[in-house]
PyMOL Python script that loads the backbone (N, CA, C, O; Angstrom):
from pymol import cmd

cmd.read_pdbstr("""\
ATOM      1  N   UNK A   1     -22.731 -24.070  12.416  1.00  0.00           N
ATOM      2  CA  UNK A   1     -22.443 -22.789  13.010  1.00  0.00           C
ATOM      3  C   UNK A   1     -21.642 -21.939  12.018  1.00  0.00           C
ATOM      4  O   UNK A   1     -20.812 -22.276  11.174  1.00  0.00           O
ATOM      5  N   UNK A   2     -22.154 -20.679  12.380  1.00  0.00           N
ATOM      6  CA  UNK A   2     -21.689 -19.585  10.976  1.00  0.00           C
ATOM      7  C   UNK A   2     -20.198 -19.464  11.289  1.00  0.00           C
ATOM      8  O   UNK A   2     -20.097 -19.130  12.469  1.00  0.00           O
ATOM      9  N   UNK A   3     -18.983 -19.602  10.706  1.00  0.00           N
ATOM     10  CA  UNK A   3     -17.351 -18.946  10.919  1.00  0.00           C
ATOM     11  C   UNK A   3     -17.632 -17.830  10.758  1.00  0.00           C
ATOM     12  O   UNK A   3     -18.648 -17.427  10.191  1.00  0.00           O
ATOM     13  N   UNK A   4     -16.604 -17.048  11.327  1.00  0.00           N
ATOM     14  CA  UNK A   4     -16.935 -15.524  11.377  1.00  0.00           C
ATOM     15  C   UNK A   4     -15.782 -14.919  10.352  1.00  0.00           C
ATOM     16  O   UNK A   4     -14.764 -15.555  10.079  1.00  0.00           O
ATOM     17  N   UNK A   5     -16.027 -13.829   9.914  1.00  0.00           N
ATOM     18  CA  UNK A   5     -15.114 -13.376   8.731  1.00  0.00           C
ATOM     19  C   UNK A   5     -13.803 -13.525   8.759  1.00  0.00           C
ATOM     20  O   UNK A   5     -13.068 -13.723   7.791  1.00  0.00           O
ATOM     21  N   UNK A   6     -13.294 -13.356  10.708  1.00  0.00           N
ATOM     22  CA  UNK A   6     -11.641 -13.494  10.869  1.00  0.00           C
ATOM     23  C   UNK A   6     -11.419 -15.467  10.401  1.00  0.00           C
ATOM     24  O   UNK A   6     -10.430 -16.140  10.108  1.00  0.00           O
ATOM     25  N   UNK A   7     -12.435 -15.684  10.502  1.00  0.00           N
ATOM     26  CA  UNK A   7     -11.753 -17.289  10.720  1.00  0.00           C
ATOM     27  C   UNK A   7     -11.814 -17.684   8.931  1.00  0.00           C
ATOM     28  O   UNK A   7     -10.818 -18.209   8.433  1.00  0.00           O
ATOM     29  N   UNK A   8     -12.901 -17.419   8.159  1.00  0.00           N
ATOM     30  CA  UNK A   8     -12.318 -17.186   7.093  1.00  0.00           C
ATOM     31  C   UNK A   8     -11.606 -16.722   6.717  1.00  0.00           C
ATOM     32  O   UNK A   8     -11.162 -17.487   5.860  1.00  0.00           O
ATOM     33  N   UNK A   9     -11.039 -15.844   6.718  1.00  0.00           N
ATOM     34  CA  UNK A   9      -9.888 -15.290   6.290  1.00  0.00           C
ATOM     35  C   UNK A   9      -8.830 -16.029   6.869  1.00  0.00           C
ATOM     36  O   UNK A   9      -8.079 -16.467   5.998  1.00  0.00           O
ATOM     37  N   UNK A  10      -8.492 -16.330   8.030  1.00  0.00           N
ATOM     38  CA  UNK A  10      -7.525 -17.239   8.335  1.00  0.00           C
ATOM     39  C   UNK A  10      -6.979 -18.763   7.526  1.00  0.00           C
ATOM     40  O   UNK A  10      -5.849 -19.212   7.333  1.00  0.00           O
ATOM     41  N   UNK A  11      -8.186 -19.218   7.223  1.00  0.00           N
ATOM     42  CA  UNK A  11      -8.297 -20.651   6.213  1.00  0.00           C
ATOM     43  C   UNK A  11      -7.387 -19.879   5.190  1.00  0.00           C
ATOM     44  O   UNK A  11      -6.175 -20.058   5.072  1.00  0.00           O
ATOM     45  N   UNK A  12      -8.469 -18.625   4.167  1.00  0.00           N
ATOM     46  CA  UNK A  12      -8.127 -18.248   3.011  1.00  0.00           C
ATOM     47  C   UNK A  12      -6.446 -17.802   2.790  1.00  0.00           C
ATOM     48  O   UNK A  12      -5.830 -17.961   1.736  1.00  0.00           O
ATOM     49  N   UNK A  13      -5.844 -17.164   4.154  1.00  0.00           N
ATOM     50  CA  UNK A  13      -4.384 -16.949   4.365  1.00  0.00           C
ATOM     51  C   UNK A  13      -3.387 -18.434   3.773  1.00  0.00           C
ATOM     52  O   UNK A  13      -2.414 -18.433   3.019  1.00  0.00           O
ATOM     53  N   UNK A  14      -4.222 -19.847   4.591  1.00  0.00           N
ATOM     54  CA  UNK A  14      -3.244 -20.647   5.186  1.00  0.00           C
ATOM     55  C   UNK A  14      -3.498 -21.504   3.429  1.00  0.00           C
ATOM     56  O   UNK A  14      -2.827 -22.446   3.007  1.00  0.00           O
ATOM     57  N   UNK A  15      -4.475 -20.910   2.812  1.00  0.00           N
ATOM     58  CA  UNK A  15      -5.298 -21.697   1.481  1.00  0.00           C
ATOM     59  C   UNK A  15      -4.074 -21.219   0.587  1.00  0.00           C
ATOM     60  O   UNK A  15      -3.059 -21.750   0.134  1.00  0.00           O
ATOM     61  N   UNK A  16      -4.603 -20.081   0.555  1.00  0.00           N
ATOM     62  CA  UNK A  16      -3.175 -18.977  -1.001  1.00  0.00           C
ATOM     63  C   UNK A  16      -1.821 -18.289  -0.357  1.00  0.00           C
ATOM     64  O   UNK A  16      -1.320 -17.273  -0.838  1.00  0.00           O
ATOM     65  N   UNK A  17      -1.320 -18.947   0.743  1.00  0.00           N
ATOM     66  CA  UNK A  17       0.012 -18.771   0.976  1.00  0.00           C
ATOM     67  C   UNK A  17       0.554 -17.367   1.106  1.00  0.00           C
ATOM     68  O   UNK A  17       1.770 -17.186   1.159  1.00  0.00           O
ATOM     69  N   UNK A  18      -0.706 -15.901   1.184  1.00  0.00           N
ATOM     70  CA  UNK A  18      -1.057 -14.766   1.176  1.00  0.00           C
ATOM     71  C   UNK A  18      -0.574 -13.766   2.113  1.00  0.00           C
ATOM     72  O   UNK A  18      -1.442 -12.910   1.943  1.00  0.00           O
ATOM     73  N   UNK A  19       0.420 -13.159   3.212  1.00  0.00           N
ATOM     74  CA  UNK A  19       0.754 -12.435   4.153  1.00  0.00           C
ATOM     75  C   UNK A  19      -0.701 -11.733   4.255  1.00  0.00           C
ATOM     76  O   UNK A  19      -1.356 -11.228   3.344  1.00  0.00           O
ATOM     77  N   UNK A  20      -1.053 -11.863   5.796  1.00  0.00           N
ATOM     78  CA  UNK A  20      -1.987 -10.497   6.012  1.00  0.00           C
ATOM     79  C   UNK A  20      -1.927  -9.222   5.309  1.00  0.00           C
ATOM     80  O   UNK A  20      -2.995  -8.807   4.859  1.00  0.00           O
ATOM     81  N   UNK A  21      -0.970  -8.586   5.147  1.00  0.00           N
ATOM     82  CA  UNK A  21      -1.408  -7.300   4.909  1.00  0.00           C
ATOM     83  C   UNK A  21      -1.050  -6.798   3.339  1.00  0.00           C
ATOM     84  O   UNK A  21      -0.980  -5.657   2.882  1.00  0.00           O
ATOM     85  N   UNK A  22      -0.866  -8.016   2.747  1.00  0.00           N
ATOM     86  CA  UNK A  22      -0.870  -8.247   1.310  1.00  0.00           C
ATOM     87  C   UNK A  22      -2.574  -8.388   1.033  1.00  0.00           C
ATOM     88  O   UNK A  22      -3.184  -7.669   0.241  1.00  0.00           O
ATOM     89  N   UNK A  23      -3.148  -9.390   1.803  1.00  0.00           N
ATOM     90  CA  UNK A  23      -4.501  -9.393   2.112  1.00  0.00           C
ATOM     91  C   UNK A  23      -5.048  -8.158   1.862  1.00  0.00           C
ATOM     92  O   UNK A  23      -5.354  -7.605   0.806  1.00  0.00           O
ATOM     93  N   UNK A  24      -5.140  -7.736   3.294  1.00  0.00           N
ATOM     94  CA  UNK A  24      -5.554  -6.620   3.593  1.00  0.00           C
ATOM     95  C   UNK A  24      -5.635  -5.113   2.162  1.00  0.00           C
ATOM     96  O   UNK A  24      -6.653  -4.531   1.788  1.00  0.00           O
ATOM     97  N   UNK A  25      -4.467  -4.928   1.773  1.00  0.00           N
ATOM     98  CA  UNK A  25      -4.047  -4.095   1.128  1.00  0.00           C
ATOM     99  C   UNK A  25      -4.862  -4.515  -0.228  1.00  0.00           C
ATOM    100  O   UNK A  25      -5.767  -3.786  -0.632  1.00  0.00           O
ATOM    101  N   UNK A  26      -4.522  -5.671  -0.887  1.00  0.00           N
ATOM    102  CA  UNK A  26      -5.470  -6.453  -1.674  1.00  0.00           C
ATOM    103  C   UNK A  26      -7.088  -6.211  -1.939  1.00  0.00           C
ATOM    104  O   UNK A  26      -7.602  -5.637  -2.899  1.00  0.00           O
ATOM    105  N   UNK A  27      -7.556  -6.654  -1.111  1.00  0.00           N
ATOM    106  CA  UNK A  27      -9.074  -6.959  -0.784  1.00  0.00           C
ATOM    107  C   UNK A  27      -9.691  -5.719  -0.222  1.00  0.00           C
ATOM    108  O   UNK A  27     -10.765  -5.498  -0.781  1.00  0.00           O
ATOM    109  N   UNK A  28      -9.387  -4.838   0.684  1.00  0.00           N
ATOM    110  CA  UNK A  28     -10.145  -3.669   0.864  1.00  0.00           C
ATOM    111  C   UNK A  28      -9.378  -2.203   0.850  1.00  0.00           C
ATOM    112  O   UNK A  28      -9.865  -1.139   1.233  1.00  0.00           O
ATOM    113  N   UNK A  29      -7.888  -2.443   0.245  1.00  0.00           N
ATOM    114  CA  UNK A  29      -6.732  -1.010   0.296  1.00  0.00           C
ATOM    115  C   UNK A  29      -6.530  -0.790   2.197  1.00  0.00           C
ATOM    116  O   UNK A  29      -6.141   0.170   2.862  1.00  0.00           O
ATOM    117  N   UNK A  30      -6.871  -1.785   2.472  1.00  0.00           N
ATOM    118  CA  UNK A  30      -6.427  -1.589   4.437  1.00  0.00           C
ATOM    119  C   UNK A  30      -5.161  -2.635   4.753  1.00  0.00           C
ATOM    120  O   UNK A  30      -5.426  -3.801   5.049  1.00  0.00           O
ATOM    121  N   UNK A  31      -3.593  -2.116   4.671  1.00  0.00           N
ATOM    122  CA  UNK A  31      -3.076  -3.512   4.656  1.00  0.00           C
ATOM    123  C   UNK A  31      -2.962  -3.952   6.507  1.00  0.00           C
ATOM    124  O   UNK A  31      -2.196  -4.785   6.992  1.00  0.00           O
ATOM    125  N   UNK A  32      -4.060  -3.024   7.312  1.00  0.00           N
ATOM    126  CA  UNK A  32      -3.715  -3.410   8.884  1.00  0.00           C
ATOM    127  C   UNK A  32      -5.106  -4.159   9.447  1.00  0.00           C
ATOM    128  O   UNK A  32      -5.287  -4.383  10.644  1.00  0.00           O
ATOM    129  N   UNK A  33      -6.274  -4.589   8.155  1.00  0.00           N
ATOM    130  CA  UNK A  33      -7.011  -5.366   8.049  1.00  0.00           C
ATOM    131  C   UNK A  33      -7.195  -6.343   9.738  1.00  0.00           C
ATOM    132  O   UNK A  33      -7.464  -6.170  10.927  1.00  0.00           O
ATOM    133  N   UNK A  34      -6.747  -7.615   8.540  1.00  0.00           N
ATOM    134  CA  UNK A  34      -6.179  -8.936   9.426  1.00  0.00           C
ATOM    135  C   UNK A  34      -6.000  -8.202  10.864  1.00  0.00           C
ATOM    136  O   UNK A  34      -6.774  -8.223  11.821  1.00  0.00           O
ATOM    137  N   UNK A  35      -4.978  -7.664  10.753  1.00  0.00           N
ATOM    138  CA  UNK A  35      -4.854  -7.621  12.676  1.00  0.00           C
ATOM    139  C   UNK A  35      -5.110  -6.810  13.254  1.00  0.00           C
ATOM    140  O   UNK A  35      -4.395  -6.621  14.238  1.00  0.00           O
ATOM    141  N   UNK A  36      -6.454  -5.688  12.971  1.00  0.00           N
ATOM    142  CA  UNK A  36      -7.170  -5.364  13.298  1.00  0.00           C
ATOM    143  C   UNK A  36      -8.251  -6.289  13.909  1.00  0.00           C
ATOM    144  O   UNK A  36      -8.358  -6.339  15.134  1.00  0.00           O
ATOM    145  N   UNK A  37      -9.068  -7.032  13.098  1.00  0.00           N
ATOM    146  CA  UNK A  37      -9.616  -8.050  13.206  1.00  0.00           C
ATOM    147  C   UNK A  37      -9.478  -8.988  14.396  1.00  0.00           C
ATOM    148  O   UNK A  37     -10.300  -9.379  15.225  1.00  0.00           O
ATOM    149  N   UNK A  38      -8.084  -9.243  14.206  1.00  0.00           N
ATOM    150  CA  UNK A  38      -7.456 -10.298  15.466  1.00  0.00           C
ATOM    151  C   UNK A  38      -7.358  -9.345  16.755  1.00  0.00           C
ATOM    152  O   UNK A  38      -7.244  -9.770  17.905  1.00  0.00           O
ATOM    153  N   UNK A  39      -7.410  -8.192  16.442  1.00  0.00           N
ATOM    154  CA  UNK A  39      -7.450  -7.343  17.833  1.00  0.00           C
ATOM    155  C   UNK A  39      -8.856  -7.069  18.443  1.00  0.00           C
ATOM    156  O   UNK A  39      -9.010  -6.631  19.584  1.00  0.00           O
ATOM    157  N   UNK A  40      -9.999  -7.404  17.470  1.00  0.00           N
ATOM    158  CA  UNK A  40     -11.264  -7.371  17.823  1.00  0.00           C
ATOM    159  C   UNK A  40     -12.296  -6.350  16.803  1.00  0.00           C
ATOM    160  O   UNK A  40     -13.519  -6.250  16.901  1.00  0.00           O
ATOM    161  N   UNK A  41     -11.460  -5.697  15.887  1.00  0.00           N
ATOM    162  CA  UNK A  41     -12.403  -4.618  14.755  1.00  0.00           C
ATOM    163  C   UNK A  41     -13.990  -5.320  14.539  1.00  0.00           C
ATOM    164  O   UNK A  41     -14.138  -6.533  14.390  1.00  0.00           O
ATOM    165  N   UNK A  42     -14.597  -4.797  14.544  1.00  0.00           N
ATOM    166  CA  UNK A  42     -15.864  -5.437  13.971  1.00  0.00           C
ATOM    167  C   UNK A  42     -16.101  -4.509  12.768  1.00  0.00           C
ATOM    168  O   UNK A  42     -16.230  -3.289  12.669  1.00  0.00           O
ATOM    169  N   UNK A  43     -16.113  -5.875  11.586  1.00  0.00           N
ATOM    170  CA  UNK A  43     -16.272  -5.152  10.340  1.00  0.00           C
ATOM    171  C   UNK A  43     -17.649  -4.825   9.871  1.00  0.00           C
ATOM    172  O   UNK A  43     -18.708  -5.405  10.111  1.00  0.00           O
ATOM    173  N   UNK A  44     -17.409  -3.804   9.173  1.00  0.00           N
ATOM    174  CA  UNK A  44     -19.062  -3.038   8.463  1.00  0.00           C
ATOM    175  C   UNK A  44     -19.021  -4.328   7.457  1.00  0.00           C
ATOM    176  O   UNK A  44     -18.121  -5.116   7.165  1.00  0.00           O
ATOM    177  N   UNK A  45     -20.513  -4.189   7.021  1.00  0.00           N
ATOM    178  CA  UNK A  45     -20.950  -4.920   5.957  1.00  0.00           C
ATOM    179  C   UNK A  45     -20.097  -4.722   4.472  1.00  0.00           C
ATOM    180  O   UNK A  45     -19.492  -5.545   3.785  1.00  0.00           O
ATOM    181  N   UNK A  46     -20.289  -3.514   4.331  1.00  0.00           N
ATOM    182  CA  UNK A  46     -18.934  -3.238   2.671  1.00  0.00           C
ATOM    183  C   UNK A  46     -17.790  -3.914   3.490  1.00  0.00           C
ATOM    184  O   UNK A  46     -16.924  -3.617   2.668  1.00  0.00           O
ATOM    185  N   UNK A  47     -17.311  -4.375   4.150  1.00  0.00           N
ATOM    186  CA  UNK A  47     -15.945  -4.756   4.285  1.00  0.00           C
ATOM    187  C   UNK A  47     -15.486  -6.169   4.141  1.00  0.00           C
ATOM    188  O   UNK A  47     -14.562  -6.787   3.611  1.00  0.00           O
ATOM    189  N   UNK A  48     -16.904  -6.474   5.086  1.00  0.00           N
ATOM    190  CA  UNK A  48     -17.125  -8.092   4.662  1.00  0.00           C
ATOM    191  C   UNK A  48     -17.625  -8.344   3.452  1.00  0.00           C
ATOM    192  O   UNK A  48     -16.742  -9.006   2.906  1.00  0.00           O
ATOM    193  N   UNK A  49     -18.533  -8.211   2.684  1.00  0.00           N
ATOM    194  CA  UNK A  49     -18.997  -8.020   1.012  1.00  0.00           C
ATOM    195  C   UNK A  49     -17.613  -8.147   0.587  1.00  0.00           C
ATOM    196  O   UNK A  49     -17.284  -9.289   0.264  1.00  0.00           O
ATOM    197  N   UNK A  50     -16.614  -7.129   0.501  1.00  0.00           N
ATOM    198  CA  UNK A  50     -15.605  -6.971  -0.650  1.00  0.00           C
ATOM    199  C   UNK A  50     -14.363  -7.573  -0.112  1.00  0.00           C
ATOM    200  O   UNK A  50     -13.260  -7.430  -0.640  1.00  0.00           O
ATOM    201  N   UNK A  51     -14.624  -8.337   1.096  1.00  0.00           N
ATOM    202  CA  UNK A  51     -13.307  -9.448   1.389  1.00  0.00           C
ATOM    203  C   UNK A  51     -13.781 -10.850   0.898  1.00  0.00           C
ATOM    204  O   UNK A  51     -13.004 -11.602   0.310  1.00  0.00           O
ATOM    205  N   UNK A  52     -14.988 -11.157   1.136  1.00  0.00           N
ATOM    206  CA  UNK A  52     -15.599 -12.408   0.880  1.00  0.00           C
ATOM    207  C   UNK A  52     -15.221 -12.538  -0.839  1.00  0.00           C
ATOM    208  O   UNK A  52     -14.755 -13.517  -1.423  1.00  0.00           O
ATOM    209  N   UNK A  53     -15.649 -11.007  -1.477  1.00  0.00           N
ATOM    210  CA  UNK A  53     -15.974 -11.242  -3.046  1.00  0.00           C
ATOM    211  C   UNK A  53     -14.179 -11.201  -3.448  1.00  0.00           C
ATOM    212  O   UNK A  53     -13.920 -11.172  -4.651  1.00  0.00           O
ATOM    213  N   UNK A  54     -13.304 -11.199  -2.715  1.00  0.00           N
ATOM    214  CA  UNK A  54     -11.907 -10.987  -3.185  1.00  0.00           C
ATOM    215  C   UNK A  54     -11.487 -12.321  -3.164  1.00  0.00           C
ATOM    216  O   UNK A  54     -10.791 -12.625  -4.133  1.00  0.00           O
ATOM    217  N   UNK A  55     -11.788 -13.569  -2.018  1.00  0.00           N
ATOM    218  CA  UNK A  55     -11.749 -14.788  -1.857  1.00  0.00           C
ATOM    219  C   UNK A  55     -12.274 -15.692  -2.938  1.00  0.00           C
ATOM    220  O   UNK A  55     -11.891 -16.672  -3.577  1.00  0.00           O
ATOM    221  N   UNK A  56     -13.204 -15.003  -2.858  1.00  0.00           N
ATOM    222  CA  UNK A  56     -14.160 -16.127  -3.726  1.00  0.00           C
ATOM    223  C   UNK A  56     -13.085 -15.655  -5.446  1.00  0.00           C
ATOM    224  O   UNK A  56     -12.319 -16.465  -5.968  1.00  0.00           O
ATOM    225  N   UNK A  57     -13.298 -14.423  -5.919  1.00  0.00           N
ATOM    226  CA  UNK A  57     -12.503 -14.322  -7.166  1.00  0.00           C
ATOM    227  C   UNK A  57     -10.819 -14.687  -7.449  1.00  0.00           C
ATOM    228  O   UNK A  57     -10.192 -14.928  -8.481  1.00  0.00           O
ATOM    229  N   UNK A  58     -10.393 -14.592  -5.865  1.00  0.00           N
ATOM    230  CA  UNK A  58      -9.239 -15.088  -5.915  1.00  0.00           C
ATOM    231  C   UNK A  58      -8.989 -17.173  -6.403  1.00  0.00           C
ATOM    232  O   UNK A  58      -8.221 -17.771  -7.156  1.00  0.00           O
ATOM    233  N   UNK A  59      -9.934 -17.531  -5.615  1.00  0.00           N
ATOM    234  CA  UNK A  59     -10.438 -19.044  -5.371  1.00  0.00           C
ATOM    235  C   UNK A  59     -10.874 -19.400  -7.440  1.00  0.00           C
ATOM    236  O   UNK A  59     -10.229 -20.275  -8.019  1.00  0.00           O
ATOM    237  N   UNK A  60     -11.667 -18.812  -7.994  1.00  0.00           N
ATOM    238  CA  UNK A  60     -12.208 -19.034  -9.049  1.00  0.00           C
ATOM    239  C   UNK A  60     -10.961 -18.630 -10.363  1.00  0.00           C
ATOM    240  O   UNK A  60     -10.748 -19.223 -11.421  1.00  0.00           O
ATOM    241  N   UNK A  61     -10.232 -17.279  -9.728  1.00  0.00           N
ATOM    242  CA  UNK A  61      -8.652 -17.528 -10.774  1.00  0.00           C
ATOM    243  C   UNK A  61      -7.816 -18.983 -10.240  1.00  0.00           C
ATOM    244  O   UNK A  61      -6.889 -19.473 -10.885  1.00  0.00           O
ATOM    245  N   UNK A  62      -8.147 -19.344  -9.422  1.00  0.00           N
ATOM    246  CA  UNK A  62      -6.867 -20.051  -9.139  1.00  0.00           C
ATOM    247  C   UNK A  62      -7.195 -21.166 -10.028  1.00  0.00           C
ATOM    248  O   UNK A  62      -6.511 -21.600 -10.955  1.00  0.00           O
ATOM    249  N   UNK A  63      -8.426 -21.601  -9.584  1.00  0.00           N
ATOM    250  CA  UNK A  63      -9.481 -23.299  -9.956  1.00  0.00           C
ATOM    251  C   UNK A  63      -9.178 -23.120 -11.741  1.00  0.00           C
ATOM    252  O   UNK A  63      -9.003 -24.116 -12.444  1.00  0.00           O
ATOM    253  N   UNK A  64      -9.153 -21.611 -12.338  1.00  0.00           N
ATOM    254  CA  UNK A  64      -9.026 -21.632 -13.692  1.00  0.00           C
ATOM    255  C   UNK A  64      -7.484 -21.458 -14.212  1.00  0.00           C
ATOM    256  O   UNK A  64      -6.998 -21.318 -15.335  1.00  0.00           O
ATOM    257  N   UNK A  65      -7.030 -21.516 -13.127  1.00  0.00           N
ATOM    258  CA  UNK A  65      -5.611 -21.533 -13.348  1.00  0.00           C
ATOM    259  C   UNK A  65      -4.198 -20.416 -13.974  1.00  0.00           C
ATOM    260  O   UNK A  65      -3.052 -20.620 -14.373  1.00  0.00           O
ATOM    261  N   UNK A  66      -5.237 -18.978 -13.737  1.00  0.00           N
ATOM    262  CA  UNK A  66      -4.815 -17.662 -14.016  1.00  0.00           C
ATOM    263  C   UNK A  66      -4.011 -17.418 -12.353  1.00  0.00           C
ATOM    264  O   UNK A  66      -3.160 -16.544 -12.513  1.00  0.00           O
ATOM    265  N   UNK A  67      -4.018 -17.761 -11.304  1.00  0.00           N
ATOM    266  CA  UNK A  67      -3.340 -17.754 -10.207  1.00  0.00           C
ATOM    267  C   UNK A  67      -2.750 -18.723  -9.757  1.00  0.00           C
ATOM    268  O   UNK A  67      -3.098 -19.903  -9.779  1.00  0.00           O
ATOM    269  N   UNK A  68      -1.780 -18.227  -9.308  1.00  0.00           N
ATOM    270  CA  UNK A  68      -1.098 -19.488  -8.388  1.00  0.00           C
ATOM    271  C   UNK A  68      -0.250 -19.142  -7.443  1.00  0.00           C
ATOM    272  O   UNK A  68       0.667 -18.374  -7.735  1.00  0.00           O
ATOM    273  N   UNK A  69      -0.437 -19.816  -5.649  1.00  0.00           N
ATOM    274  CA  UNK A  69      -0.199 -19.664  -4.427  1.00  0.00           C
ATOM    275  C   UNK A  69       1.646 -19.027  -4.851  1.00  0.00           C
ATOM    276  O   UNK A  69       2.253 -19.445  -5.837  1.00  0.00           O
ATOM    277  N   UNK A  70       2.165 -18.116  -3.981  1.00  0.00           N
ATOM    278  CA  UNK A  70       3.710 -17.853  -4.661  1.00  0.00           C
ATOM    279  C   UNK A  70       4.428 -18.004  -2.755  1.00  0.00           C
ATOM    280  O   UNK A  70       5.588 -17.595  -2.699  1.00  0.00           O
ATOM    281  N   UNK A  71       4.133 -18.265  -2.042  1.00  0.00           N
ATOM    282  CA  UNK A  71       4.234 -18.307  -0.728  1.00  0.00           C
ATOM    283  C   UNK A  71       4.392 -17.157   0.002  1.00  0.00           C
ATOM    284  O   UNK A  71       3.535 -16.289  -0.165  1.00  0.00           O
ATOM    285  N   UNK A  72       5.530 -16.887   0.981  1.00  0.00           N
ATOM    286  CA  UNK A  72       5.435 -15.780   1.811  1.00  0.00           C
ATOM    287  C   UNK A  72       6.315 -14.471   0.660  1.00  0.00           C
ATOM    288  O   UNK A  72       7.537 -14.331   0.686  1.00  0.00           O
ATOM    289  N   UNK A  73       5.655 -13.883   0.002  1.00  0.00           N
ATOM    290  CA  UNK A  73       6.640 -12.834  -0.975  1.00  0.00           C
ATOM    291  C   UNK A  73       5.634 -11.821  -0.630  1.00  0.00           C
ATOM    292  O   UNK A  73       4.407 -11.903  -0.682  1.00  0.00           O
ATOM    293  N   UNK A  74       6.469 -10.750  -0.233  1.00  0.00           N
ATOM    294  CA  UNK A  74       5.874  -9.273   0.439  1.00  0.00           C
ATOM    295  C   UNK A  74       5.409  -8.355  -0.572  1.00  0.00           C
ATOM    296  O   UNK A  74       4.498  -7.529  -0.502  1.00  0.00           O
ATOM    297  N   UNK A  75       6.083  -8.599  -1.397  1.00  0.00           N
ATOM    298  CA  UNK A  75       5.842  -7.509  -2.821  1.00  0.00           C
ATOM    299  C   UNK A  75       4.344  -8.404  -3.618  1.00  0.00           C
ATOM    300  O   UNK A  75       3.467  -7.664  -4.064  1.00  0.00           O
ATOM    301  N   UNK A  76       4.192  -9.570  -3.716  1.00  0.00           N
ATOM    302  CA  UNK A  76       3.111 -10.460  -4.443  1.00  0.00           C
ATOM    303  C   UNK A  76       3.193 -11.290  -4.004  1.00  0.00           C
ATOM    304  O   UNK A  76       4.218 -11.938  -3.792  1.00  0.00           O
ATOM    305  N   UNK A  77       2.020 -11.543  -3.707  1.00  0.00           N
ATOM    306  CA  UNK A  77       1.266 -12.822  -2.873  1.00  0.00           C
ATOM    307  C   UNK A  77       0.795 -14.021  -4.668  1.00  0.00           C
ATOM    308  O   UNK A  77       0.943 -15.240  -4.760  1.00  0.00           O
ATOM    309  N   UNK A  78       0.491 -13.479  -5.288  1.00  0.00           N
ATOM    310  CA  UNK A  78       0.264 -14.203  -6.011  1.00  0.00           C
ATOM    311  C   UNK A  78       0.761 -13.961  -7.729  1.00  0.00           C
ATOM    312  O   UNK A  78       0.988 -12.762  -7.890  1.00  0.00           O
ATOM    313  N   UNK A  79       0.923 -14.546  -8.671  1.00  0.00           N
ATOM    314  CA  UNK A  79       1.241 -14.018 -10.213  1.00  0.00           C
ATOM    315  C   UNK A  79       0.076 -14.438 -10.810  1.00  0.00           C
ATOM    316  O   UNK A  79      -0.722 -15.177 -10.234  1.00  0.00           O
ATOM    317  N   UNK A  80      -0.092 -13.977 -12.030  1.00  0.00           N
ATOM    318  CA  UNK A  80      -0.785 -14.084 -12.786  1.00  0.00           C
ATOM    319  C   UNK A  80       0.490 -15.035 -14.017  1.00  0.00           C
ATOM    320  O   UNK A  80       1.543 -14.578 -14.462  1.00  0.00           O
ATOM    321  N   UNK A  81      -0.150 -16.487 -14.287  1.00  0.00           N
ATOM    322  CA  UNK A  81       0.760 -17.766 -15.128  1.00  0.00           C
ATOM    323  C   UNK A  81       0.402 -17.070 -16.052  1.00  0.00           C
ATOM    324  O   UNK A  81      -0.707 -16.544 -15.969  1.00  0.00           O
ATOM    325  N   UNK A  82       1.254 -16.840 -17.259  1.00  0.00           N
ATOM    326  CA  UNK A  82       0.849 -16.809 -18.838  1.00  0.00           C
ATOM    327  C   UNK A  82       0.954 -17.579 -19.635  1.00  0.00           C
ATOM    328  O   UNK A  82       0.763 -18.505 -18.846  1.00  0.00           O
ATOM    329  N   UNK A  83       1.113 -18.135 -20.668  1.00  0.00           N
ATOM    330  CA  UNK A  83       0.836 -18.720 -21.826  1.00  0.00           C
ATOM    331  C   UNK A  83       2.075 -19.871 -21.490  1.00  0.00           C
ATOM    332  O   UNK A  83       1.960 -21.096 -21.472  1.00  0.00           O
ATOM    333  N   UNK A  84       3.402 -18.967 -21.207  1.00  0.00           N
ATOM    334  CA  UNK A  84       4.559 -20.089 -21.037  1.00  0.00           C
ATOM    335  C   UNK A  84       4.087 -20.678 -19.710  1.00  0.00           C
ATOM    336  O   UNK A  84       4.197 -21.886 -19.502  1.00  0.00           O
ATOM    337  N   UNK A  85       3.704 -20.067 -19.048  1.00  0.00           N
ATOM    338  CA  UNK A  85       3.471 -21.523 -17.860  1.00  0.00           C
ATOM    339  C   UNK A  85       2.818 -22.459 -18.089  1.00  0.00           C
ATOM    340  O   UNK A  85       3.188 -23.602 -17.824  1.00  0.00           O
ATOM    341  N   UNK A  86       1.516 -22.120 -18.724  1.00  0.00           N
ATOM    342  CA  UNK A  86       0.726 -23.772 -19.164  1.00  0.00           C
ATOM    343  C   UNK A  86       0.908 -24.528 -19.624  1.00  0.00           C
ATOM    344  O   UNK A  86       0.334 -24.632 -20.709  1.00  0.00           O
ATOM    345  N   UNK A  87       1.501 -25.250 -19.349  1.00  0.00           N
ATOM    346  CA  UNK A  87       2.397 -26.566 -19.840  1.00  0.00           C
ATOM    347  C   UNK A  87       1.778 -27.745 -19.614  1.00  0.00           C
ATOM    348  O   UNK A  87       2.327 -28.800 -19.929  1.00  0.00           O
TER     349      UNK A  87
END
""", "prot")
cmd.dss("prot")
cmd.show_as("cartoon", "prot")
cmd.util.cbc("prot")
cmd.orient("prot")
């Protein structure tokens, strides 16, 4: 059975340690996204396209190790490691 975009996104929240509307703001410039969603929004196709493709590129920095989860921080959800972090 297909998950529906909110329930992905929910995983992807609980995955990269991400605040909703860091999300939101992130992935489509909407940071009231997420709880829209949870209130019932039904998203257009561009919305789902460019949240899915923000996951997936978020998921593929991480696996290469240009991201990493930073937990609940309002200002950045995530950093970009440089040269001194790879250790």
């Amino acid at each position: 059975m297909e998950r529906s975009l909110l329930q992905r996104i929910e995983v992807f929240l609980k995955e990269s340690s991400m605040p909703p509307s860091v999300f939101g703001r992130a992935a489509v410039h909407d940071p009231r996204l997420v709880s829209d969603l949870r209130g019932g929004r039904e998203p257009g196709l561009d919305v789902i396209c460019r949240t899915e493709h923000f996951m997936n590129k978020w998921r593929a920095d991480r696996h290469a190790g240009r991201v990493v989860p930073q937990g609940d921080r309002r200002s950045r959800a995530f950093r970009r490691t440089g040269k001194e972090a790879r250790v």
